[in-house]
KOLRO-906334 format. One line per field, with one value per residue (C-alpha): residue number from 1; residue in three letters; z, x, y. Coordinates in steps of 0.25 Angstrom, whole numbers. Layout:
N
num (NUM|...)
residu (ALA|...)
c3 (Z|...)
c1 (X|...)
c2 (Y|...)
//
This chain:
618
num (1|2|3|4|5|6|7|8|9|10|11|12|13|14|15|16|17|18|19|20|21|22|23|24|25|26|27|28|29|30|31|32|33|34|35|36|37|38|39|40|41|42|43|44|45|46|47|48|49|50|51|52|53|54|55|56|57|58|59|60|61|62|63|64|65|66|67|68|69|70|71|72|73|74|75|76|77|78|79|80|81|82|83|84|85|86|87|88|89|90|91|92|93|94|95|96|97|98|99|100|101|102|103|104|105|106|107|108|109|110|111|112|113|114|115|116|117|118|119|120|121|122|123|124|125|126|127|128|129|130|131|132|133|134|135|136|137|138|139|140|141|142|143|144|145|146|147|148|149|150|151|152|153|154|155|156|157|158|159|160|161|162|163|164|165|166|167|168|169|170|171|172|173|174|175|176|177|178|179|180|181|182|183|184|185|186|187|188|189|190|191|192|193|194|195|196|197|198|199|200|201|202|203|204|205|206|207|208|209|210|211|212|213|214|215|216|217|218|219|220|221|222|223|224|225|226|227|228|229|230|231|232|233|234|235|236|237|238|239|240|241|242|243|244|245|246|247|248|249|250|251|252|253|254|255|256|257|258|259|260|261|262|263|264|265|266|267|268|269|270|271|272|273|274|275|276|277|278|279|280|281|282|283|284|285|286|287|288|289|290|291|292|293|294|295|296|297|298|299|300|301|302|303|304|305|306|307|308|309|310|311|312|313|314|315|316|317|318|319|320|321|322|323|324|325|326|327|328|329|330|331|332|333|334|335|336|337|338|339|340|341|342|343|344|345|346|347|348|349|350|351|352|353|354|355|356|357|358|359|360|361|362|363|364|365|366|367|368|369|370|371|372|373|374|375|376|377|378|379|380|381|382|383|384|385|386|387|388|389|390|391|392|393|394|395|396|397|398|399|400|401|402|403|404|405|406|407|408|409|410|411|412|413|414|415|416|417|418|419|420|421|422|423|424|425|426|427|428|429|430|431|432|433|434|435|436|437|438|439|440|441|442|443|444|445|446|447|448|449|450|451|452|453|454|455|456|457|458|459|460|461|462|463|464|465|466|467|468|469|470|471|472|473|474|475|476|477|478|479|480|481|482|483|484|485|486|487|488|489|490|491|492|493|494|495|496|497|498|499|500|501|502|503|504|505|506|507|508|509|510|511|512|513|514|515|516|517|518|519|520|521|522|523|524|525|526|527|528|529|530|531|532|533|534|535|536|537|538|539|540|541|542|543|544|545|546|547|548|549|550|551|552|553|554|555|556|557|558|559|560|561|562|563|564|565|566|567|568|569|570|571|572|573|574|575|576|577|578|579|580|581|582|583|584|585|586|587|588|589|590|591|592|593|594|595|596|597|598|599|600|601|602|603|604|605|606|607|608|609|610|611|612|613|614|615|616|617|618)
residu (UNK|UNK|UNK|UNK|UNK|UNK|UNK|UNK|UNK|UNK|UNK|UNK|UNK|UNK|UNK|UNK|UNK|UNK|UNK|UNK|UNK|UNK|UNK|UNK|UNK|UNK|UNK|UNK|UNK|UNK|UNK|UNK|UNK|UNK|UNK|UNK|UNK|UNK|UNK|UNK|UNK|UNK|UNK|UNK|UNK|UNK|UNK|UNK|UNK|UNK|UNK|UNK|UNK|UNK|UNK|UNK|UNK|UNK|UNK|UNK|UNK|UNK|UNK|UNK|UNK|UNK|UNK|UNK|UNK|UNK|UNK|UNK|UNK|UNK|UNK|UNK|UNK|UNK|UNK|UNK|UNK|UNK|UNK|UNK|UNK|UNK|UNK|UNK|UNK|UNK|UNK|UNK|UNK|UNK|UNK|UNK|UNK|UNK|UNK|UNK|UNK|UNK|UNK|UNK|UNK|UNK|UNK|UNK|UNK|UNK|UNK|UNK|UNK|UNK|UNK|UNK|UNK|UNK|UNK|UNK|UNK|UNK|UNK|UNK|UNK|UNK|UNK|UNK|UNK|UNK|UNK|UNK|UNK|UNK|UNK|UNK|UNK|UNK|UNK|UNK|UNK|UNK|UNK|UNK|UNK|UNK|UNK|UNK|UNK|UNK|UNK|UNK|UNK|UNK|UNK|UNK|UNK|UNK|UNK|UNK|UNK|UNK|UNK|UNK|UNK|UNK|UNK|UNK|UNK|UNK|UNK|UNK|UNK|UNK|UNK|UNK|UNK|UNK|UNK|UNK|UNK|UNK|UNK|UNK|UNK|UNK|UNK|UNK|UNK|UNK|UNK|UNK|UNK|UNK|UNK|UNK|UNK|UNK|UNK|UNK|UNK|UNK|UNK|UNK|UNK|UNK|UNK|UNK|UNK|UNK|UNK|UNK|UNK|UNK|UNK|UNK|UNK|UNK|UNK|UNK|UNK|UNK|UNK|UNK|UNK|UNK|UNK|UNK|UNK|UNK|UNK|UNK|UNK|UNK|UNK|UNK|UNK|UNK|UNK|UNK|UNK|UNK|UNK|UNK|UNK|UNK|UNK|UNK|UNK|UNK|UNK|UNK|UNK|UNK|UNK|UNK|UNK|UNK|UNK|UNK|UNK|UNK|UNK|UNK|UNK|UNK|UNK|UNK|UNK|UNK|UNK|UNK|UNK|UNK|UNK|UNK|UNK|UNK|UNK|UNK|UNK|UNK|UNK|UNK|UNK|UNK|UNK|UNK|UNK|UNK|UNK|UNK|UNK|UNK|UNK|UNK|UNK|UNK|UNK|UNK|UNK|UNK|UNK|UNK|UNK|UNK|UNK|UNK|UNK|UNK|UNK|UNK|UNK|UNK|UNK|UNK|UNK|UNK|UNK|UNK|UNK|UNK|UNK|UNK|UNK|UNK|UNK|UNK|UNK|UNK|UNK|UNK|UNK|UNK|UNK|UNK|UNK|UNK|UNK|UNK|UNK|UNK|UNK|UNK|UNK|UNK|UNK|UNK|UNK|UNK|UNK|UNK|UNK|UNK|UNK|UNK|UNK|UNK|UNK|UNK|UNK|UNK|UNK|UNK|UNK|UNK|UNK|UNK|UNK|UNK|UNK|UNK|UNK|UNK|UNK|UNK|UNK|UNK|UNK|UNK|UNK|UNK|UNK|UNK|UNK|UNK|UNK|UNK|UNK|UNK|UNK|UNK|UNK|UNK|UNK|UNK|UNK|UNK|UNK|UNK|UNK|UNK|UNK|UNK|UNK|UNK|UNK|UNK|UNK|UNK|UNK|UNK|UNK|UNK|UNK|UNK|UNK|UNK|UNK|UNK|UNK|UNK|UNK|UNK|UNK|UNK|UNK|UNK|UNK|UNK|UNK|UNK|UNK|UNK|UNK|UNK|UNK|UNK|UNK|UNK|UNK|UNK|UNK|UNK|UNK|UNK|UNK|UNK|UNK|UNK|UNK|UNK|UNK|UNK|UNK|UNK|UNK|UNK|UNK|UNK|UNK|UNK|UNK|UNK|UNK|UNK|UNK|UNK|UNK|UNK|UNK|UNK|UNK|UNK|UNK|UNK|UNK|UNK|UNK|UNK|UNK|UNK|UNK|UNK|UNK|UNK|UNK|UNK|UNK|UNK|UNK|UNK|UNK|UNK|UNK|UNK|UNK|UNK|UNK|UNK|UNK|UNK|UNK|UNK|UNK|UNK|UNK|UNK|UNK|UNK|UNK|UNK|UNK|UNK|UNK|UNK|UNK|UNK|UNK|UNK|UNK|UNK|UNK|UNK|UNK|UNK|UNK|UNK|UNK|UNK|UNK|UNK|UNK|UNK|UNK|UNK|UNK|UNK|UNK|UNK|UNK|UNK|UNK|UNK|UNK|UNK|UNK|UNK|UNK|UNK|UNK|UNK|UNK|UNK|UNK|UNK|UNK|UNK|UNK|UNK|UNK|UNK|UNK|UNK|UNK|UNK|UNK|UNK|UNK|UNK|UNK|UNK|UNK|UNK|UNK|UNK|UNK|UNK|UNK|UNK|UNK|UNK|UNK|UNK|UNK|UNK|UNK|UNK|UNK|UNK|UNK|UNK|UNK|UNK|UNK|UNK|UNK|UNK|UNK|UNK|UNK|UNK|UNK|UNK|UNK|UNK|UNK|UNK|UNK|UNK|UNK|UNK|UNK|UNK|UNK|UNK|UNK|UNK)
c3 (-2|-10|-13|-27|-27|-20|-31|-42|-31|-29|-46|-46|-55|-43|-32|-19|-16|-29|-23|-9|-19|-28|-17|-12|-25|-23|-27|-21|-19|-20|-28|-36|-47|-51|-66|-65|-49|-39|-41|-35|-38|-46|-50|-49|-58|-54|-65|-74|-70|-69|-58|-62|-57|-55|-55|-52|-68|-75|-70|-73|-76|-77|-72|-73|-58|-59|-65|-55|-43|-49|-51|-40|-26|-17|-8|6|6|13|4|-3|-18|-12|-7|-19|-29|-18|-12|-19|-15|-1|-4|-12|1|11|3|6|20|25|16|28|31|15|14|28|19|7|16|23|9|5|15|25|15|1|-7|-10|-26|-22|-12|-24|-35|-24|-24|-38|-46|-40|-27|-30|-45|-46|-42|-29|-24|-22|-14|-6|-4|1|12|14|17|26|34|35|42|57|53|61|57|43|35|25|16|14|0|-12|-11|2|8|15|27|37|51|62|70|84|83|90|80|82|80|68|61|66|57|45|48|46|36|28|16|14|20|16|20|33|33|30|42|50|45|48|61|64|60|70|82|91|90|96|111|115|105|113|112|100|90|95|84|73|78|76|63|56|63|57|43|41|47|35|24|26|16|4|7|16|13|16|29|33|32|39|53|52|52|64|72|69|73|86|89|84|93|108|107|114|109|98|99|103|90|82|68|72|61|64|63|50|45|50|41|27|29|15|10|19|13|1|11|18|6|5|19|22|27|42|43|37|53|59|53|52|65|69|60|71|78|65|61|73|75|64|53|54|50|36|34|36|27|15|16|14|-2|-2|4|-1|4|16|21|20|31|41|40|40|55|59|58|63|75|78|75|64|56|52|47|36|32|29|20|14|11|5|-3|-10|-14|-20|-27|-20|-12|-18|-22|-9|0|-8|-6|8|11|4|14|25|23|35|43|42|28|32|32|17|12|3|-11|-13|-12|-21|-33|-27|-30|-42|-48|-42|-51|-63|-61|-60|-72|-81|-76|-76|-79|-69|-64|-58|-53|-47|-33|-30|-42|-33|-20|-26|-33|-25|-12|-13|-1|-6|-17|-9|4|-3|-9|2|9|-3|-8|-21|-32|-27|-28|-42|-44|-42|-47|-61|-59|-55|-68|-78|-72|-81|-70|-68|-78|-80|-69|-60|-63|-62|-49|-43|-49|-41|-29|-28|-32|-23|-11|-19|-27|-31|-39|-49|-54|-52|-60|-71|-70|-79|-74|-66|-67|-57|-53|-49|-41|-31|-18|-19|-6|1|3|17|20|13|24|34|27|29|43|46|39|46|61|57|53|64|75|76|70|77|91|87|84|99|104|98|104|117|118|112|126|133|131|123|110|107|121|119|116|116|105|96|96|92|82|75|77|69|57|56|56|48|38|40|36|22|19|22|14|2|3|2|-9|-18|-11|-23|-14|-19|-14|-21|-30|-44|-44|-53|-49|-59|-51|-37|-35|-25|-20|-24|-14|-17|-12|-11|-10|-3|-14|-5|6|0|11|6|10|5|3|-1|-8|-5|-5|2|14|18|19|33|32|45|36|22|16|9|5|-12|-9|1|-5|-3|-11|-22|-22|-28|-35|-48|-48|-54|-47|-47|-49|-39|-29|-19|-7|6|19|32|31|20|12|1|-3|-16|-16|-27|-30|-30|-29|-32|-28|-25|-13|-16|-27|-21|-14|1|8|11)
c1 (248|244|257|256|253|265|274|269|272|287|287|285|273|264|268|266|254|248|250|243|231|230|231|217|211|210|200|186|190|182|185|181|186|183|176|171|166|168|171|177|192|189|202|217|227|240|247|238|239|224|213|198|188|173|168|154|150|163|165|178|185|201|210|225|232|239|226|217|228|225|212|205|200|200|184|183|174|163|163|149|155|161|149|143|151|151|138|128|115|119|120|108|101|108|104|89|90|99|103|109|118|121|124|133|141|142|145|157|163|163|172|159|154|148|139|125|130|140|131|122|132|135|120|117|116|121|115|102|96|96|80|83|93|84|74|87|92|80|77|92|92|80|87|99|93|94|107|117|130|127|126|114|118|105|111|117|129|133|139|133|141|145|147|155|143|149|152|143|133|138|152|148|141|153|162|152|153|168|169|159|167|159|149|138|141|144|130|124|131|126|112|113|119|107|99|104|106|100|111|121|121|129|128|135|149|147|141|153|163|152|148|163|166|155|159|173|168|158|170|181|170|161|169|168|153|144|132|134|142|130|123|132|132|117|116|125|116|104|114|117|102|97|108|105|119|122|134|143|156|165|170|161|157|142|132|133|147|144|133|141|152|145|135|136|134|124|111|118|120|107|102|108|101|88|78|80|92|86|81|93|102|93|90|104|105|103|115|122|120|116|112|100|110|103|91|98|102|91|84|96|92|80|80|93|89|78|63|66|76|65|57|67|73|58|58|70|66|53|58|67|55|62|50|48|62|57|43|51|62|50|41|55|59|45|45|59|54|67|58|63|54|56|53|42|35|38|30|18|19|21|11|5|18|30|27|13|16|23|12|5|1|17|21|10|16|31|28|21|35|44|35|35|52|53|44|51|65|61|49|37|50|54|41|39|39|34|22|17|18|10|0|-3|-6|-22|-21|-7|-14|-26|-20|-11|-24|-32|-29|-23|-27|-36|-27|-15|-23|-28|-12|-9|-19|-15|-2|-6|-15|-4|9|13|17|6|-3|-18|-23|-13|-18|-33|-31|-23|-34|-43|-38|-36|-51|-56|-47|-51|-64|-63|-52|-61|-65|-53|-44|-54|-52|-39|-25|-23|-12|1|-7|-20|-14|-7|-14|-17|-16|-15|-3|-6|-11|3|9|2|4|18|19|11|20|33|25|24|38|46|36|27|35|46|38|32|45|49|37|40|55|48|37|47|54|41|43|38|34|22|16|20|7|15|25|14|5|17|21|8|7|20|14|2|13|22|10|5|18|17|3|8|21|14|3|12|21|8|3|1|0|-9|-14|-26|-26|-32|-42|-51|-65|-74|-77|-73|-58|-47|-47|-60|-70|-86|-99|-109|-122|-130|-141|-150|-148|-145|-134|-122|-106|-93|-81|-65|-60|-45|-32|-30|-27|-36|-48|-56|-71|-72|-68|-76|-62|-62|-51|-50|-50|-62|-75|-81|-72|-71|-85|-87|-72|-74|-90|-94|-104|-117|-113|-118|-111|-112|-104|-101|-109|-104|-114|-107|-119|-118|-124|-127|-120|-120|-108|-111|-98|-84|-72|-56|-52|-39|-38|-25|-12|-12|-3|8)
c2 (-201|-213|-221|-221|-206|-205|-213|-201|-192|-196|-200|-184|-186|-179|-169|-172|-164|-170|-182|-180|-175|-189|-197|-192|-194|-209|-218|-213|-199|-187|-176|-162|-157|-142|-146|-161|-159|-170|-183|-197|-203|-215|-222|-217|-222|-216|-224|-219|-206|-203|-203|-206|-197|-199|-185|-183|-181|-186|-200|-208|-195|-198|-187|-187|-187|-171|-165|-174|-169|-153|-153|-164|-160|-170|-171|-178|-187|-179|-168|-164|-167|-178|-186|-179|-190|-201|-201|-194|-200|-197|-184|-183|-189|-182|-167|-172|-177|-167|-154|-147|-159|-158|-141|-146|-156|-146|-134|-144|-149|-135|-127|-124|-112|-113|-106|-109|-111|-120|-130|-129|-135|-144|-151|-148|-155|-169|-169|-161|-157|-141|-141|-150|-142|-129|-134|-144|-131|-122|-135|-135|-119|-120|-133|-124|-112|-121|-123|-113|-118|-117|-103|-102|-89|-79|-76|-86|-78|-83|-94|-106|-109|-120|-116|-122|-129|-130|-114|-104|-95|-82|-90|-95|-84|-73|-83|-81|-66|-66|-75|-66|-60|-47|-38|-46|-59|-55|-49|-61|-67|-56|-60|-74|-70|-62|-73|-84|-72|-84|-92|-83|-86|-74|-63|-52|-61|-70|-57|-47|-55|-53|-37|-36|-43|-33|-22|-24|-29|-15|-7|-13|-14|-2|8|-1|-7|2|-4|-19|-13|-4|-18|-25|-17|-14|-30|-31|-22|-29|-41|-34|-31|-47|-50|-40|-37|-26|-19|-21|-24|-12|-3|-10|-1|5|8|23|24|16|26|38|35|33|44|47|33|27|29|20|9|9|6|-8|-11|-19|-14|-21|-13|1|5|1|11|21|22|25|37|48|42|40|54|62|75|74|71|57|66|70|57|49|60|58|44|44|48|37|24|15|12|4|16|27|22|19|33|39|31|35|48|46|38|53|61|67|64|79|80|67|73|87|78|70|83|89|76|76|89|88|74|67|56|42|31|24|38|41|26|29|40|35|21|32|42|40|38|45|50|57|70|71|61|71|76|80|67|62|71|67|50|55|62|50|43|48|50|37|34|43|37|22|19|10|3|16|20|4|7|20|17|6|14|25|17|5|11|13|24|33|42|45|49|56|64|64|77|84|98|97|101|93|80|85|87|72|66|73|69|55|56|60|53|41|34|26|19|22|14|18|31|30|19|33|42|34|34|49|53|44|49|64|62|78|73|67|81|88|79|80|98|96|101|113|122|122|135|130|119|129|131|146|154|167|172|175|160|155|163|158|143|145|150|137|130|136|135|119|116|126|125|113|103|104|106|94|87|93|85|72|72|75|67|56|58|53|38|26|32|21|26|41|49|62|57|52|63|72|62|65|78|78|72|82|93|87|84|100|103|95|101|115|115|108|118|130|122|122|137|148|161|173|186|184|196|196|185|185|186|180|168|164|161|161|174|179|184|178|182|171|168|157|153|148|158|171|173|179|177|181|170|174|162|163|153|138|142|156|148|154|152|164|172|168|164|151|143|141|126|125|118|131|139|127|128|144|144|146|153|167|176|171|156|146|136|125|128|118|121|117|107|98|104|115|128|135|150|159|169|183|190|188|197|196|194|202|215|220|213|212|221|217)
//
């Protein structure tokens, strides 16, 4: 203690600790106040009771010696604010020749962590103007990243750290860990960790304290923040992959037993995750949930989780041929309109994967509803995603229309026509697509709108019959054989070199596709005995004698449902070219009928009868 500070110490005018302060405020030395910033002592007067500060904007600024004592902190010499007052050309040239050198000194003055806000009052605006500063700090950022011992933060939020230099990376990055106050810190230190894997020389020892230290954080924390936790130890399994560590540390909390206990909750927390991670817990469903309730959840998520979730579930359940199981929930969601924006975008990017065999005139009619939900609820910025999925892929509408019966693609493209979703070009741009995919279109969107009636598909009741067993011999015979014949053939080795498992792969997508035509077909099936038709002109269930015109030669034709089309027989199907052809004419009005030839032929009707006056017997 300086000797005249001592004298006011033993006068009682200063207390002893008081004392030992002042005298460190002598003449030339560095200081910080919390308003006026940093300064330099410039003159005591003891006698006077005052001390003259040179702060940086308040030079020759006179403070009594109890409120210098209260308020002063006292800087060594090599602090940043320090050199900051004393030298501030030198710093000016050092933040030029060498930033990482400078964020070192600022890191060292400031306690070895410091926010990117703080460094950045630090340089400006005395050492760098405002617009000097960015571009010092992105070169400084880029000189950083070589840097091990010093901590770049990925996110404003967090800190920029000094490290010990001499101490090992895993060391060093398992201290950033610990020292990490919440979940998502210490993720950002699992990240960095990931990042710099190549420095860890023995990963099996030095990673057994981090495994640990998440493992015990996720445990503690998971009730109160599922989804950050969920993150958490997905990141310390990629860790342990990055890393070829082979097990983890003995007791240590496992993504199933996570999953398994917030079974209820978990589709919430997924949500939170990126996409990189998606796979990873997904794929450990049918151990999480075994005995296919790993089915029924990975199903439940689906309609809960965003875009990015749907199409790893769709390859779990792919990969565990269990892809019948997704086309029946896809086909079921349609119809029910409960398919989400994300789901529905999906299947139009996978209609000729996964999706195929539910890509069809259904889901067409299901987009077309999300759509104008969403435009009645909010408007274009509701109808944003799915709008452009639908309207700027060149290829959707008309695969969607090309092997669709006549009078659903005339459906939709009234719909398509009357929606106000879309504006007029949109329209006609749509319009264009489908005629040009389906020219007969053109004329049948000018015939003016059909009844619900007409655009039944009328058939026999004995072919709906016969539908239907084919229906029930597909979904409880040759589906499941064929999901028998994928599990084996599975069995025969590597899958990109297995002939067996490919062919049954795709055999599975023509049934599984047969199946959606046949359930849509009998969903849209008007069933009749064909009783009390009229018999003016040719119709369904009429029977009609024709005559060739230019051969005399005569032949008898029934004109009957969708599906009871058998030319042995002279029966023809209402929807054939034959049968369009002669629907609609009176006796002795003329036709041109197909030939076998791709030609035509002029016949001439010349009878018309029912094909049924009494109901069949029973």
């Amino acid at each position: 203690m300086s000797p005249e500070v001592e004298k006011l110490v033993n006068a009682g005018k200063l207390s002893r600790d008081d004392g030992e302060k002042l005298s460190k405020l002598t003449t030339g030395a560095f200081c910080v106040h919390k308003s006026w910033g940093a300064g330099r002592v410039a003159e005591w007067d003891l006698l006077g009771d005052k001390i003259v500060i040179n702060f940086e904007d308040k030079a020759g600024h006179a403070m009594k010696l109890s409120f210098a004592v209260g308020s002063l902190e006292v800087l060594p010499d090599d602090h940043l604010l320090a050199r900051r007052v004393g030298d501030l050309a030198g710093l000016k040239a050092l933040a030029k020749s060498d930033p990482v050198g400078l964020v070192v000194a600022a890191l060292k003055s400031h306690g070895g962590k410091m926010s990117l806000d703080t460094l950045e009052k630090f340089m400006s605006p005395k050492v760098l103007t405002a617009s000097e500063y960015k571009s010092w700090w992105t070169a400084a950022k880029k000189a950083l990243k070589d840097k091990r011992h010093i901590v770049v933060p990925a996110k404003r939020t967090e800190l920029l750290v000094l490290r010990e230099e001499d101490a090992s990376p895993g060391a060093a990055m398992l201290l950033d860990l610990v020292n990490a106050r919440d979940l998502k810190a210490k993720l950002a230190a699992v990240s960095r960790l990931m990042k710099d894997i190549d420095l860890v020389n023995d990963p099996e020892t030095e990673l057994k304290p981090v495994f640990e230290e998440i493992s015990s954080t996720v445990s503690k924390s998971w009730r109160l923040n599922l989804k950050d936790s969920l993150h958490l130890l997905v990141a310390r399994d990629e860790l342990q992959d990055e890393a070829k560590v082979a097990e983890l540390p003995a007791g240590s909390l496992t993504l199933v037993e996570l999953m398994r206990e917030n079974r209820a909750q978990l589709a919430d927390a997924v949500n939170g995750l990126p996409a990189a991670f998606l796979g990873r817990v997904y794929r450990v469903f049918p151990q999480a949930f075994p005995e296919r309730g790993w089915v029924v959840e990975s199903l439940n998520h689906l309609t809960r989780t965003g875009g990015r979730a749907v199409a790893e579930i769709a390859s779990v359940l792919d990969a565990n041929d269990e892809l019948d199981v997704l086309a029946e929930f896809l086909k079921k969601a349609v119809r029910n309109r409960q398919l989400s924006t994300d789901l529905l975008i999906w299947m139009c990017k996978e209609r000729k994967g996964k999706a195929e065999s539910v890509f069809d005139m259904d889901l067409g009619n299901a987009i077309l509803s999300a759509l104008e939900d969403d435009h009645i609820a909010g408007g274009p910025k509701r109808t944003g995603r799915l709008s452009d999925a639908f309207t700027e892929d060149v290829g959707l509408v008309p695969e969607m229309v090309a092997d669709a019966d006549a009078d659903e693609v005339r459906l939709f493209g009234k719909r398509i026509l009357a929606t106000p979703v879309f504006d007029g070009l949109t329209r006609r741009s749509l319009m264009g697509r489908l005629i040009k995919t389906r020219p007969e279109m053109q004329a049948l969107m000018d015939e003016g709108s059909q009844s619900t009636e007409q655009m039944a598909l009328v058939v026999s009741w004995e072919s709906m019959e016969h539908r239907k067993l084919e229906l029930e011999d597909l979904v409880k015979v040759q589906i499941p054989q064929n999901k028998k014949d994928i599990q084996i053939a599975r069995e025969y080795g590597d899958l990109r070199e297995n002939f067996e498992y490919k062919s049954a792969r795709q055999h599975q997508a023509v049934l599984l596709r047969l199946q959606s035509k046949y359930e849509r077909e009998l969903r849209n099936a008007r069933g009749t005995d064909f009783v009390g038709v009229g018999t003016e002109s040719v119709g369904i269930g009429t029977v009609v004698d024709l005559e060739d015109v230019a051969t005399g030669e005569k032949e008898t034709h029934s004109v009957l449902g969708a599906w009871d089309g058998n030319p042995d027989k002279f029966i023809l199907s209402y929807l054939s070219e034959m049968a369009k052809a002669i629907i609609g004419k009176k006796i002795g009005e003329e036709a041109d009928i197909p030939t076998d030839t791709a030609g035509t032929r002029k016949v001439r009707v010349t009878g018309i009868r029912a094909y049924r006056t009494e109901p069949p017997l029973a």
